[in-house]
PDB file of the backbone (N, CA, C, O) and the ligand in Angstrom, with CONECT records:
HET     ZN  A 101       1
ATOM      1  N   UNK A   1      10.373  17.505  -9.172  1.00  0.00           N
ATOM      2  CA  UNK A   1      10.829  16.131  -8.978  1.00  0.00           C
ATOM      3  C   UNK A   1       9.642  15.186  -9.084  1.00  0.00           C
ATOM      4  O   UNK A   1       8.776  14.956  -8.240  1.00  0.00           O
ATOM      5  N   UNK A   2       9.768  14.773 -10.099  1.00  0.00           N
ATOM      6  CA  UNK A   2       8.492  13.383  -9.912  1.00  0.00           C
ATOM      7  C   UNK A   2       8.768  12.004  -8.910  1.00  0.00           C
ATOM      8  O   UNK A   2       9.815  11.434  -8.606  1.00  0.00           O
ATOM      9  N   UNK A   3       7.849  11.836  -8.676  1.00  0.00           N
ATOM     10  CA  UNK A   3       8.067  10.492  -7.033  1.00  0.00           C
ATOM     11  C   UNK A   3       6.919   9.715  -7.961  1.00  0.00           C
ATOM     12  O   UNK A   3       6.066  10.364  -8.567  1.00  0.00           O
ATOM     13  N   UNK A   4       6.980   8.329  -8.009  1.00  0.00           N
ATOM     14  CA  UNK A   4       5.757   7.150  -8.609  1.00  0.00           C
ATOM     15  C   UNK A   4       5.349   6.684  -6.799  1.00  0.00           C
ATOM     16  O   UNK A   4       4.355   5.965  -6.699  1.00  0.00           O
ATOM     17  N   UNK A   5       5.997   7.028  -5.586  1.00  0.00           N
ATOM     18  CA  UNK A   5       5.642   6.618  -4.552  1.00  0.00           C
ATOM     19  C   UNK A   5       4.459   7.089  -3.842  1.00  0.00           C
ATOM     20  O   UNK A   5       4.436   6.717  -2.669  1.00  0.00           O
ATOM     21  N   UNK A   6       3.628   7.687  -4.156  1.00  0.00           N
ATOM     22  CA  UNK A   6       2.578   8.238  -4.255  1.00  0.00           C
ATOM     23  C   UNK A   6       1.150   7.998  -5.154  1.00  0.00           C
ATOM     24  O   UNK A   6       1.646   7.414  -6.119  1.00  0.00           O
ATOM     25  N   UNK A   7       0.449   8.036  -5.298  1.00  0.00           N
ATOM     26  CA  UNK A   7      -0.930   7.964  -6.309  1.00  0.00           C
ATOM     27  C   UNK A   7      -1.124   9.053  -6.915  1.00  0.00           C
ATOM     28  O   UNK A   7      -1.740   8.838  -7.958  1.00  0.00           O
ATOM     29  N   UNK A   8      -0.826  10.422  -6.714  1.00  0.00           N
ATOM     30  CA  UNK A   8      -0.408  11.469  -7.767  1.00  0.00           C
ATOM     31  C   UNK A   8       0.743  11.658  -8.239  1.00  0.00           C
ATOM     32  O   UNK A   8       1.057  12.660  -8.881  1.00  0.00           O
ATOM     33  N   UNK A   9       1.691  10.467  -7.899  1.00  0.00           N
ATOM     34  CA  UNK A   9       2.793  10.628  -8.272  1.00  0.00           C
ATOM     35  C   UNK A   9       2.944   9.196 -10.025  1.00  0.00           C
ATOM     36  O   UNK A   9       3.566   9.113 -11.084  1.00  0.00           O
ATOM     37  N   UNK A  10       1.943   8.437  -9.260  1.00  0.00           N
ATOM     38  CA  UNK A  10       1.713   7.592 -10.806  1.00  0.00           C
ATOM     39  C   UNK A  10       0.943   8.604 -11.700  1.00  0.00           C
ATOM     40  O   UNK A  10       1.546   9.005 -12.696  1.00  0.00           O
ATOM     41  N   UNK A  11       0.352   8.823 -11.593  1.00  0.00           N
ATOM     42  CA  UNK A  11      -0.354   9.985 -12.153  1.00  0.00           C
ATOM     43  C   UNK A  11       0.107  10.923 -13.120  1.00  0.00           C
ATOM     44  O   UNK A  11      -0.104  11.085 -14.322  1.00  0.00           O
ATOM     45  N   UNK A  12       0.699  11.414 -12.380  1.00  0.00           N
ATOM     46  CA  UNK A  12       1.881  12.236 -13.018  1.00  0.00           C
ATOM     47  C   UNK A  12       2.838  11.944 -13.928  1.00  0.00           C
ATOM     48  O   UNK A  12       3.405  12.517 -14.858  1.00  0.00           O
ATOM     49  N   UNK A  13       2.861  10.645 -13.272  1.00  0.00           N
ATOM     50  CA  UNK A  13       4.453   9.801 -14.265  1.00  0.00           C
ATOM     51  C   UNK A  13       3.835   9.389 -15.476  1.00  0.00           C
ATOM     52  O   UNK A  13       4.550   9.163 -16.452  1.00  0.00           O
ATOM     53  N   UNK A  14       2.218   9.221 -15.565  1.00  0.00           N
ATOM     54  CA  UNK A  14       1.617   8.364 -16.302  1.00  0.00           C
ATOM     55  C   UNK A  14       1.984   6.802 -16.554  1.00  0.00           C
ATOM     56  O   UNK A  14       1.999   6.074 -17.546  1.00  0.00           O
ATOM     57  N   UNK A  15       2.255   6.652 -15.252  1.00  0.00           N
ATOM     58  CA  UNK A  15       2.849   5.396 -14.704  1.00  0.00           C
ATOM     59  C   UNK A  15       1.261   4.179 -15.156  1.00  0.00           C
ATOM     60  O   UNK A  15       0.117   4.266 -14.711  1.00  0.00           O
ATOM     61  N   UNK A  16       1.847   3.122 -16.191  1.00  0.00           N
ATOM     62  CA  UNK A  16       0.200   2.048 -16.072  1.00  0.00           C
ATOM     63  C   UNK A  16       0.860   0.823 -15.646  1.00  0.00           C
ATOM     64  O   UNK A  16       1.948   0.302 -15.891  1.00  0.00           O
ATOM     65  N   UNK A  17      -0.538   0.420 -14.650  1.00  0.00           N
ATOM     66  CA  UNK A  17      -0.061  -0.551 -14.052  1.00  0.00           C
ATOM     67  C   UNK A  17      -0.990  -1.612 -14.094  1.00  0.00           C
ATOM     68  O   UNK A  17      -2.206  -1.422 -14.122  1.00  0.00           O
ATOM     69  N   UNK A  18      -0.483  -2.669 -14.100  1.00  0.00           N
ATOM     70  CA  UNK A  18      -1.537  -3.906 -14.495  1.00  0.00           C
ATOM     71  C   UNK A  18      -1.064  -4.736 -13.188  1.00  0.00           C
ATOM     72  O   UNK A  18       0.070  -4.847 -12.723  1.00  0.00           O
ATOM     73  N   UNK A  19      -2.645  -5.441 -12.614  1.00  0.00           N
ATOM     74  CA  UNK A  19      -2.338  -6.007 -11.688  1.00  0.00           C
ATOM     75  C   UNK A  19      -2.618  -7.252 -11.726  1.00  0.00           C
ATOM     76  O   UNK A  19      -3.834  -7.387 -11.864  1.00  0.00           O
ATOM     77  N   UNK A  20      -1.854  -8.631 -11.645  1.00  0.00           N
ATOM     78  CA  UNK A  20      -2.132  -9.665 -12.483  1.00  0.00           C
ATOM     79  C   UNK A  20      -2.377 -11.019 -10.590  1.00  0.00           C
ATOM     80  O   UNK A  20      -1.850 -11.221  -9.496  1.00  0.00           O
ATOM     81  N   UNK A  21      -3.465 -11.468 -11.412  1.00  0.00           N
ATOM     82  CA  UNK A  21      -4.164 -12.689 -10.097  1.00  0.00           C
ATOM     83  C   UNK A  21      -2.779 -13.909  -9.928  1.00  0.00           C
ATOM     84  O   UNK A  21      -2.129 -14.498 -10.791  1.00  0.00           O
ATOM     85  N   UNK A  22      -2.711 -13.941  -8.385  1.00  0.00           N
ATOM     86  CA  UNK A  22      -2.083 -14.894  -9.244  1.00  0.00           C
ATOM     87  C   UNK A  22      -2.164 -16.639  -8.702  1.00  0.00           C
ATOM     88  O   UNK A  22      -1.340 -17.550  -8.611  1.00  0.00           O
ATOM     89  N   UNK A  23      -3.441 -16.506  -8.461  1.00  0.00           N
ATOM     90  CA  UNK A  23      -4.458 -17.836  -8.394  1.00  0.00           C
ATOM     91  C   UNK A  23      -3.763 -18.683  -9.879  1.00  0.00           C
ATOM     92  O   UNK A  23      -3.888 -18.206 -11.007  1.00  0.00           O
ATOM     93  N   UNK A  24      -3.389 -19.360  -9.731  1.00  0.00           N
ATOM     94  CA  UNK A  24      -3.200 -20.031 -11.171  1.00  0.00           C
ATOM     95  C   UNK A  24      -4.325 -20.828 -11.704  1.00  0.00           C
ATOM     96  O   UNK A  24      -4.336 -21.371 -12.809  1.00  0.00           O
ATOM     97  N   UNK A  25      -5.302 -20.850 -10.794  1.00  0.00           N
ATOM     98  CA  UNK A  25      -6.799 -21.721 -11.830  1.00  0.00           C
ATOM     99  C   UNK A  25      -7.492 -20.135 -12.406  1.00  0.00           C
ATOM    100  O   UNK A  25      -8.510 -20.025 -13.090  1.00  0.00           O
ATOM    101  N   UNK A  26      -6.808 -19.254 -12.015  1.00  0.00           N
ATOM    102  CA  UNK A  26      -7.623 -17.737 -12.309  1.00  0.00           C
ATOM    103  C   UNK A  26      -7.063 -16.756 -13.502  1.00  0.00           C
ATOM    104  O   UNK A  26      -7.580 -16.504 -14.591  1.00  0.00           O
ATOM    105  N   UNK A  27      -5.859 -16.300 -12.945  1.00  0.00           N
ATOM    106  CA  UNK A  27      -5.010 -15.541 -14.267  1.00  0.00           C
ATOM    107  C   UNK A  27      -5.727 -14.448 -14.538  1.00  0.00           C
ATOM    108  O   UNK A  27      -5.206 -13.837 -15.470  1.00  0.00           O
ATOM    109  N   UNK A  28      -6.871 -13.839 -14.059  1.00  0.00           N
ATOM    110  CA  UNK A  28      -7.089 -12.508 -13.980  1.00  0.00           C
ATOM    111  C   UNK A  28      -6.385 -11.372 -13.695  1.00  0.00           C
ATOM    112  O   UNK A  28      -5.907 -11.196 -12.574  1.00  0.00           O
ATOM    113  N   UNK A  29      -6.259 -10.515 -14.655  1.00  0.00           N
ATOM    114  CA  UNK A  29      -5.446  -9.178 -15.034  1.00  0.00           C
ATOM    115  C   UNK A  29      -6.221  -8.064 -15.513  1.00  0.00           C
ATOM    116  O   UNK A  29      -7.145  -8.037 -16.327  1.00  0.00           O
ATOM    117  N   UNK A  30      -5.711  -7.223 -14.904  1.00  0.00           N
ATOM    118  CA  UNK A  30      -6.661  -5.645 -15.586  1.00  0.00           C
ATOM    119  C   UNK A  30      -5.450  -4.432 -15.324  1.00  0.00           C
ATOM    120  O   UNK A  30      -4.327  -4.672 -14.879  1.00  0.00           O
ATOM    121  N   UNK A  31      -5.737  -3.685 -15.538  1.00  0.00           N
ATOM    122  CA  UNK A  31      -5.409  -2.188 -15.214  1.00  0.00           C
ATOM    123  C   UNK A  31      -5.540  -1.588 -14.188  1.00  0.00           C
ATOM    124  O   UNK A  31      -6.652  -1.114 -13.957  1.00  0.00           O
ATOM    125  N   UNK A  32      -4.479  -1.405 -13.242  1.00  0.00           N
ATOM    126  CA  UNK A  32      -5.366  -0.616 -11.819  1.00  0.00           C
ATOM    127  C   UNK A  32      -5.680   1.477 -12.627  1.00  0.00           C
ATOM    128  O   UNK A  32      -5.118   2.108 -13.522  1.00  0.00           O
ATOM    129  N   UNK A  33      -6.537   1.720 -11.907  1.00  0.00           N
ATOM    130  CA  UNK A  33      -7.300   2.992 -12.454  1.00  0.00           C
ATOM    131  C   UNK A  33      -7.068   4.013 -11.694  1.00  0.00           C
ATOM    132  O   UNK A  33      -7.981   4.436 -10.985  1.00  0.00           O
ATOM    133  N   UNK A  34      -5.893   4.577 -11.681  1.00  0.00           N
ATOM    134  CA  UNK A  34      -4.974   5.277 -10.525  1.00  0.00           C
ATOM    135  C   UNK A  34      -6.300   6.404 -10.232  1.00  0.00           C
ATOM    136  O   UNK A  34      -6.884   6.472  -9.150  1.00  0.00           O
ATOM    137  N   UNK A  35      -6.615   7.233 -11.409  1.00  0.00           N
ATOM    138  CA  UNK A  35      -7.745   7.913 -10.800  1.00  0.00           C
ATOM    139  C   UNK A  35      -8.594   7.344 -10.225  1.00  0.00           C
ATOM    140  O   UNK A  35      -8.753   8.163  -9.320  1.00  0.00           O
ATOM    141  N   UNK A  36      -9.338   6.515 -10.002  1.00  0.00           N
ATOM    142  CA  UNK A  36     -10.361   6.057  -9.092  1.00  0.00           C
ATOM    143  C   UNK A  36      -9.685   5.603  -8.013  1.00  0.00           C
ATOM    144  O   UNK A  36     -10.302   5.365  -6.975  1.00  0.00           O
ATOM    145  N   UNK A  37      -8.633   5.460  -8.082  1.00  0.00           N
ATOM    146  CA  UNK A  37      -7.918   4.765  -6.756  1.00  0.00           C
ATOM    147  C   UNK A  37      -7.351   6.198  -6.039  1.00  0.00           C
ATOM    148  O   UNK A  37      -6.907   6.059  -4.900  1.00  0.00           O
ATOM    149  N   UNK A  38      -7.335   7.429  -6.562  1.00  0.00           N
ATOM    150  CA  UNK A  38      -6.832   8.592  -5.735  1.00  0.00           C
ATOM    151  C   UNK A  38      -8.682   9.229  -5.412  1.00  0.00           C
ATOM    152  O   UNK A  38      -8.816   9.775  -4.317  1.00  0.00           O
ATOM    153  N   UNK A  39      -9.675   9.167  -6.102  1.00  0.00           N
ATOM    154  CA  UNK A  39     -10.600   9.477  -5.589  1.00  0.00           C
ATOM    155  C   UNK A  39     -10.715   8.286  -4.254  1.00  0.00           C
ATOM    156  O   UNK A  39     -10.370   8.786  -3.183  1.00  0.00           O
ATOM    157  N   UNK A  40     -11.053   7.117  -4.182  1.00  0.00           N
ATOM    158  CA  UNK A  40     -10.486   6.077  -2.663  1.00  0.00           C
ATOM    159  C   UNK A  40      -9.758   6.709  -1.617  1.00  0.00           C
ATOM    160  O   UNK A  40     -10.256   7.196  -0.602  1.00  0.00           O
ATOM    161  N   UNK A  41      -8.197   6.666  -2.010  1.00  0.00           N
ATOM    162  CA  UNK A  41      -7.657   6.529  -0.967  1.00  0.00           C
ATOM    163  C   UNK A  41      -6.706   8.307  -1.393  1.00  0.00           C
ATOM    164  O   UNK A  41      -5.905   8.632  -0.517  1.00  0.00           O
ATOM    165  N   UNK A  42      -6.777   8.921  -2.151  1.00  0.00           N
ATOM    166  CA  UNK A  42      -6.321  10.035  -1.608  1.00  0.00           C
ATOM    167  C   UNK A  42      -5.064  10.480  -2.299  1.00  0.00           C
ATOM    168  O   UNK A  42      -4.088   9.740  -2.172  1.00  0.00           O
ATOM    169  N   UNK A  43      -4.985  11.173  -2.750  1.00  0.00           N
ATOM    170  CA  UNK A  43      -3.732  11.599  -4.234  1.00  0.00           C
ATOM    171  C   UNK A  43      -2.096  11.077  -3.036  1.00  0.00           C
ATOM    172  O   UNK A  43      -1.054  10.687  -3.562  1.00  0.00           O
ATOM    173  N   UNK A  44      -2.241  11.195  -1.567  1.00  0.00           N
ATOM    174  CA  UNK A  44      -0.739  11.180  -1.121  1.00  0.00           C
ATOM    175  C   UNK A  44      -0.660  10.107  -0.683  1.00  0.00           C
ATOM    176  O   UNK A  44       0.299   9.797   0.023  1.00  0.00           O
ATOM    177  N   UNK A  45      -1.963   8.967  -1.076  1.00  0.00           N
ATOM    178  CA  UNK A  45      -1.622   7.427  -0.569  1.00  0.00           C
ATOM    179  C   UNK A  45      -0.555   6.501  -1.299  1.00  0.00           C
ATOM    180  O   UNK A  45      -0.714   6.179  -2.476  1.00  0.00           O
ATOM    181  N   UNK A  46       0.281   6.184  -0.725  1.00  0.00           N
ATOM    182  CA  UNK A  46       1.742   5.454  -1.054  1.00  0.00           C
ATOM    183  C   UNK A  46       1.320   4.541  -2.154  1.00  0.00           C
ATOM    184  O   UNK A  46       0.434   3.716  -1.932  1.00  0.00           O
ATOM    185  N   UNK A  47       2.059   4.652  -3.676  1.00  0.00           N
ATOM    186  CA  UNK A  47       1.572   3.649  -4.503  1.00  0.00           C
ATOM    187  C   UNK A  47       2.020   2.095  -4.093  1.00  0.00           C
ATOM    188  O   UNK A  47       1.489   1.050  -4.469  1.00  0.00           O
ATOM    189  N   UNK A  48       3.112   2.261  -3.245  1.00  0.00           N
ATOM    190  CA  UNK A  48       4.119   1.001  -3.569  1.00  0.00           C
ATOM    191  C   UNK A  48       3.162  -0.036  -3.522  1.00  0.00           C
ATOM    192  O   UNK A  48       1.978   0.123  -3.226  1.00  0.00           O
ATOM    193  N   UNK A  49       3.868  -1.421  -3.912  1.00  0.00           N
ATOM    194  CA  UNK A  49       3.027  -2.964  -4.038  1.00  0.00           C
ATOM    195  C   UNK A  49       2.726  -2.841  -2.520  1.00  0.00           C
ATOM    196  O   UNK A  49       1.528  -2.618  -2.341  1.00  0.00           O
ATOM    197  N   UNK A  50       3.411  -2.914  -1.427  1.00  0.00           N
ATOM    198  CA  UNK A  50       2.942  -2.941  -0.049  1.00  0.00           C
ATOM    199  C   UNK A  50       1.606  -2.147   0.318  1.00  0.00           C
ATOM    200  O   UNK A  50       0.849  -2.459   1.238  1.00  0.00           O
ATOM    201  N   UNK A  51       1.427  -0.978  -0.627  1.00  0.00           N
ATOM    202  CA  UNK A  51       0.934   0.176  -0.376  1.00  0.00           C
ATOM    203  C   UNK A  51      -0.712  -0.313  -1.010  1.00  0.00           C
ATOM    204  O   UNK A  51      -1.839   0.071  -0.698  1.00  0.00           O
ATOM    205  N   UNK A  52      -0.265  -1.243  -1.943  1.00  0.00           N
ATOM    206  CA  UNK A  52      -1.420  -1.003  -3.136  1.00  0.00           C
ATOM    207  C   UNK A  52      -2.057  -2.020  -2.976  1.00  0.00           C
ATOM    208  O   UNK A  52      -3.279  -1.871  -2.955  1.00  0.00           O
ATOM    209  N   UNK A  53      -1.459  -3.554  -2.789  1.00  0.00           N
ATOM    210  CA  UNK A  53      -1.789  -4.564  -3.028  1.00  0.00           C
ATOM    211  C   UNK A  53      -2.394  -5.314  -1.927  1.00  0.00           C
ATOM    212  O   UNK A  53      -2.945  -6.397  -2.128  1.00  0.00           O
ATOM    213  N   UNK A  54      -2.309  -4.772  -0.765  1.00  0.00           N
ATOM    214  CA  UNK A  54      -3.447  -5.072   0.006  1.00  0.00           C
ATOM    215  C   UNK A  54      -5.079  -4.369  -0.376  1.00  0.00           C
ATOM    216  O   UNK A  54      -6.175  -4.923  -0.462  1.00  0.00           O
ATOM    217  N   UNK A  55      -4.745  -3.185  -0.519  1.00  0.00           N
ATOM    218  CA  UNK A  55      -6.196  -2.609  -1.316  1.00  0.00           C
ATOM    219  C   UNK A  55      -7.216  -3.485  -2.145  1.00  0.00           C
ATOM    220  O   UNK A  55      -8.445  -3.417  -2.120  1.00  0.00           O
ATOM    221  N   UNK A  56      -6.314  -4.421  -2.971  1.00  0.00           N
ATOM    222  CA  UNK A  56      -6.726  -5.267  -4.176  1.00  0.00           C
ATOM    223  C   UNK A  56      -7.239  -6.568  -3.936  1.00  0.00           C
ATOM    224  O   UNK A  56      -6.491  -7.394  -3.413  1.00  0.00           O
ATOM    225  N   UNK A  57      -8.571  -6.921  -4.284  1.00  0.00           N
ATOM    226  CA  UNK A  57      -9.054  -7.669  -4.248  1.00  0.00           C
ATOM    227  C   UNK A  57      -9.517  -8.632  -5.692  1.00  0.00           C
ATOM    228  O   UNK A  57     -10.448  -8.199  -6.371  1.00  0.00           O
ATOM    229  N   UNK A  58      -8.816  -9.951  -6.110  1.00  0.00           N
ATOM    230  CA  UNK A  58      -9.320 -10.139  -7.454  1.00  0.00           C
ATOM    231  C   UNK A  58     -11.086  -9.909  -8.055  1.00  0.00           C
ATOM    232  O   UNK A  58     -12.026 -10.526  -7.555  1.00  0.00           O
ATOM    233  N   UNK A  59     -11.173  -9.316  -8.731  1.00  0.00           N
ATOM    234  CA  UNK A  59     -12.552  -9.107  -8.958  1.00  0.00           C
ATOM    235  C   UNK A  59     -13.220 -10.311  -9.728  1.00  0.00           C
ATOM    236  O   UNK A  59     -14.421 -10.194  -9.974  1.00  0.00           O
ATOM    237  N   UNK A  60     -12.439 -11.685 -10.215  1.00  0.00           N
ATOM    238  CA  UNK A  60     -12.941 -12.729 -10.965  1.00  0.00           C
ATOM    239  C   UNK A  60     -12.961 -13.466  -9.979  1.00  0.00           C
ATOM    240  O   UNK A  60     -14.031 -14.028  -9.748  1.00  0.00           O
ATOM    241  N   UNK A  61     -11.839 -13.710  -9.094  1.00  0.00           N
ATOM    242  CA  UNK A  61     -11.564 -15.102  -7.896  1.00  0.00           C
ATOM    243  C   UNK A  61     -11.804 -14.724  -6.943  1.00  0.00           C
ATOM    244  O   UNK A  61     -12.062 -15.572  -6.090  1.00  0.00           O
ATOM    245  N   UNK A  62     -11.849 -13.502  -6.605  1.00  0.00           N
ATOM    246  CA  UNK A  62     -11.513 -12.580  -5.272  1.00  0.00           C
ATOM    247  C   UNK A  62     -10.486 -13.081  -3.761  1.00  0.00           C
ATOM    248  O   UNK A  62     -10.618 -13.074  -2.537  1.00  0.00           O
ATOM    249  N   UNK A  63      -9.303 -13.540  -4.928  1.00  0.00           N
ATOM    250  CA  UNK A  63      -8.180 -14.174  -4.147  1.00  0.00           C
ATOM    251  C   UNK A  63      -7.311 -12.521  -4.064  1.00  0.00           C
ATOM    252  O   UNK A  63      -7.385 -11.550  -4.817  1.00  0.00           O
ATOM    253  N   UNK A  64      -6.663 -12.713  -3.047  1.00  0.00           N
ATOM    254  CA  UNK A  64      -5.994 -11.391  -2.863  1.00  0.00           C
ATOM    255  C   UNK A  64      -4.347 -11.737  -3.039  1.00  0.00           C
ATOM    256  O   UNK A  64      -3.696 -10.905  -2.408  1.00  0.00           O
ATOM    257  N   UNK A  65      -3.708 -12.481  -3.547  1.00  0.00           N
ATOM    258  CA  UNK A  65      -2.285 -13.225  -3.732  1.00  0.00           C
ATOM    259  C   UNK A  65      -2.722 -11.964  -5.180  1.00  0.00           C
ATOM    260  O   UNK A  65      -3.665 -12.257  -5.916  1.00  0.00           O
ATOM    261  N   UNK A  66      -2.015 -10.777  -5.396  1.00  0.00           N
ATOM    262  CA  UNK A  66      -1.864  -9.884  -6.557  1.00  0.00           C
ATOM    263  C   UNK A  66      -0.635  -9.361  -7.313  1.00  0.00           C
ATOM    264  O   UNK A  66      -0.097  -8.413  -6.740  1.00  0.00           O
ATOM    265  N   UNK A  67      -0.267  -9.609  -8.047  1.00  0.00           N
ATOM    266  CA  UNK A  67       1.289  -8.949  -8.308  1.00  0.00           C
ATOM    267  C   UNK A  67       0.810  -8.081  -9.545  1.00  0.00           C
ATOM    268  O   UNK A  67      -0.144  -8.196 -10.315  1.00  0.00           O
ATOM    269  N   UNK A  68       2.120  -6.927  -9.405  1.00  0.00           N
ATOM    270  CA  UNK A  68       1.636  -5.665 -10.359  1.00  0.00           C
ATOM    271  C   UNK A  68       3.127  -5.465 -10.995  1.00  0.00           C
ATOM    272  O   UNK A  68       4.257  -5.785 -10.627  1.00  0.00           O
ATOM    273  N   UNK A  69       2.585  -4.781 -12.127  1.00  0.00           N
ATOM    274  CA  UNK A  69       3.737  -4.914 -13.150  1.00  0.00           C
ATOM    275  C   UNK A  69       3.566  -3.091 -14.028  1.00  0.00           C
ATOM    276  O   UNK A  69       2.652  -2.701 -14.754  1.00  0.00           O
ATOM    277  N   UNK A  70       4.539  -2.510 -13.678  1.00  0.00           N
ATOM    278  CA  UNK A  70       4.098  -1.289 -13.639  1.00  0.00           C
ATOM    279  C   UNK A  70       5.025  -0.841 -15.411  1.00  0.00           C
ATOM    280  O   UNK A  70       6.189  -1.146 -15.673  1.00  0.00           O
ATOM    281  N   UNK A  71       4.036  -0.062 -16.364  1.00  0.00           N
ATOM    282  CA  UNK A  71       4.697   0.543 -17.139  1.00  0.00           C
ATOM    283  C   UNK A  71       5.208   2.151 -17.004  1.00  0.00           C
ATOM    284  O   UNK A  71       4.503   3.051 -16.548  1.00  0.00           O
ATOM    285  N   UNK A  72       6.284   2.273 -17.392  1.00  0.00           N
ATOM    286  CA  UNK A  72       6.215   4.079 -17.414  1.00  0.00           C
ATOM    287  C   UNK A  72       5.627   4.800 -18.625  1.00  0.00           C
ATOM    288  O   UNK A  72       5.647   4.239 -19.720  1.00  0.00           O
ATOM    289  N   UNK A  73       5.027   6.195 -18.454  1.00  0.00           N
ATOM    290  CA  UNK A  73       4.054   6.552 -19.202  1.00  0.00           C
ATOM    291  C   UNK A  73       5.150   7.659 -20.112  1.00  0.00           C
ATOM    292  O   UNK A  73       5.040   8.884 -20.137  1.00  0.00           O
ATOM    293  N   UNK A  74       6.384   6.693 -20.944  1.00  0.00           N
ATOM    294  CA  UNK A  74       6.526   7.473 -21.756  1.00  0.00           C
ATOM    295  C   UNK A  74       6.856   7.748 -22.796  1.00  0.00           C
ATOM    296  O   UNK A  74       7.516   6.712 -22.877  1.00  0.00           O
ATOM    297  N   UNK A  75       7.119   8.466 -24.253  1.00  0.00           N
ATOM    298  CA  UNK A  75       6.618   7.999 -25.068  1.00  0.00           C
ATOM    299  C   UNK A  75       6.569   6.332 -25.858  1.00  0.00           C
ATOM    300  O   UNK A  75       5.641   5.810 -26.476  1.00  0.00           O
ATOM    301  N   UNK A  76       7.589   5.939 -25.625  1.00  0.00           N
ATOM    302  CA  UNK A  76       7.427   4.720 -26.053  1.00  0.00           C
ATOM    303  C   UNK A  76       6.836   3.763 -25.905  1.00  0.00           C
ATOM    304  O   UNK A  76       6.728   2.734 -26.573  1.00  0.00           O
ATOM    305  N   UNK A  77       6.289   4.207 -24.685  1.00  0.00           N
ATOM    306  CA  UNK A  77       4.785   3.379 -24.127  1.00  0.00           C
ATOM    307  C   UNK A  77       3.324   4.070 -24.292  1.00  0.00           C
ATOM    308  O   UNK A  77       2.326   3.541 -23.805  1.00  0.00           O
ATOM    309  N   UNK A  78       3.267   5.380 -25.067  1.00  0.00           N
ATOM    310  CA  UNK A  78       1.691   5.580 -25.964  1.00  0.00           C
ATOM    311  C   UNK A  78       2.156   7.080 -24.882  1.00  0.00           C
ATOM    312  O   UNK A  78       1.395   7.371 -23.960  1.00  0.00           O
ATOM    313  N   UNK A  79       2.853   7.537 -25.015  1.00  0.00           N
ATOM    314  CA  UNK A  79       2.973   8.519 -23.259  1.00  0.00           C
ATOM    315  C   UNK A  79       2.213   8.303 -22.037  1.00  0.00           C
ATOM    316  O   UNK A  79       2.093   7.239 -21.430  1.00  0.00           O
ATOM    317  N   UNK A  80       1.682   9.509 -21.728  1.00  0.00           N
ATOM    318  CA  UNK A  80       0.576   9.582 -20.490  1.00  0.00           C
ATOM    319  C   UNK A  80      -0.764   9.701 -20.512  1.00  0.00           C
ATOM    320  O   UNK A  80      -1.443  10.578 -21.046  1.00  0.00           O
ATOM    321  N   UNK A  81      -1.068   8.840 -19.949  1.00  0.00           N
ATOM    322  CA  UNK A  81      -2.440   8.141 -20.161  1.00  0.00           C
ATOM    323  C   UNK A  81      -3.565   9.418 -19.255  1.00  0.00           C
ATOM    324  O   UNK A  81      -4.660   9.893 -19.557  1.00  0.00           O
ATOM    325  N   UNK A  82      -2.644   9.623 -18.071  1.00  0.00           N
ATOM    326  CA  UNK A  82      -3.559  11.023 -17.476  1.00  0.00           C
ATOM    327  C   UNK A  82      -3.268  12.007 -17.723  1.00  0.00           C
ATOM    328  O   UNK A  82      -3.663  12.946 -17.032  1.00  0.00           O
ATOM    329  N   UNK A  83      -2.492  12.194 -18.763  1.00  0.00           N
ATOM    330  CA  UNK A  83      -2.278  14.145 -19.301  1.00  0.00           C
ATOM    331  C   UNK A  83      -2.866  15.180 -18.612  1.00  0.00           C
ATOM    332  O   UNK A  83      -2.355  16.156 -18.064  1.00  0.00           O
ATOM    333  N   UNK A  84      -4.803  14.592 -18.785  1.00  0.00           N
ATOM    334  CA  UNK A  84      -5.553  15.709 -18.648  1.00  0.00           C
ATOM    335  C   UNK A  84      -5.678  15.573 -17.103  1.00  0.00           C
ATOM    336  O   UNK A  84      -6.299  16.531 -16.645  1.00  0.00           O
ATOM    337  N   UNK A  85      -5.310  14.749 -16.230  1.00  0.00           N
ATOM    338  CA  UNK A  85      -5.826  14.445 -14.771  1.00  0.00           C
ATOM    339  C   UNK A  85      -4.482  14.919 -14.157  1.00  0.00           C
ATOM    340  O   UNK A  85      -4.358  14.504 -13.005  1.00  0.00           O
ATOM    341  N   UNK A  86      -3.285  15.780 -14.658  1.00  0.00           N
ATOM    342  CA  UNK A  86      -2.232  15.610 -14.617  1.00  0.00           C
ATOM    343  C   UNK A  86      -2.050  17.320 -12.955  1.00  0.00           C
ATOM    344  O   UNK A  86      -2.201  18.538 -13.042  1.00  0.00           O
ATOM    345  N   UNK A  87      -1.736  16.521 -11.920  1.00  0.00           N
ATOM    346  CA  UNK A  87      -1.803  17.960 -11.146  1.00  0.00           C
ATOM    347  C   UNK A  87      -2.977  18.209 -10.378  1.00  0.00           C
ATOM    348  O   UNK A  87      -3.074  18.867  -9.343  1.00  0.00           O
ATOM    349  N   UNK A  88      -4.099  17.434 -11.191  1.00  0.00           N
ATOM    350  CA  UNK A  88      -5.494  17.934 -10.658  1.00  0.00           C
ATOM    351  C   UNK A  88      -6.283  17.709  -9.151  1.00  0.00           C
ATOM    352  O   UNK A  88      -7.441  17.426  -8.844  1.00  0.00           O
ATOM    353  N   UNK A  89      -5.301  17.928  -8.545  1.00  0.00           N
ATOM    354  CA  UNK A  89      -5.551  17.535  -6.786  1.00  0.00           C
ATOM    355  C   UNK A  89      -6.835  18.656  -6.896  1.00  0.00           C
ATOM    356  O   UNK A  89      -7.527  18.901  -5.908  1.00  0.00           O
TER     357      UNK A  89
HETATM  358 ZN    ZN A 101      -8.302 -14.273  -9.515  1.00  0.00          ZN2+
END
């Protein structure tokens, strides 16, 4: 059963997620980096926005107002981006 409620569970899903500022003099957006974020906080830390988005700090404004916009990793979206990180607790 795959779960995205988890950080090895995006992982797995090859779930990408972009986390967008939402300072409007700012508009900074990137990629959150699920692997570096399970080396942090731990492959069974809860992905959800509640879960995640306090973690997040803008790295241009360093306003913390963050919204995330999650793709699924599959094929029609390039598949899975962690194939090889796939399991690797
Ligand atoms: Zn910002």
């Amino acid at each position: 059963m795959s779960s995205n409620r988890t950080i090895q569970g995006m992982i797995d899903g090859g779930y990408k997620t972009r986390a967008y500022c939402h300072n409007p003099r700012c508009g900074h957006h990137a990629e959150i980096d699920w692997l570096a974020l399970r080396a942090k906080l731990g492959p069974d830390h809860g992905a959800r926005h509640d879960d995640i988005v306090p973690k997040l700090v803008c790295s241009k404004c360093g306003g913390k107002a963050i919204g995330l916009i999650v793709t699924p990793g599959t094929k029609e979206y390039g598949g899975n981006p962690y194939e090889k990180a796939k399991g690797g607790r």
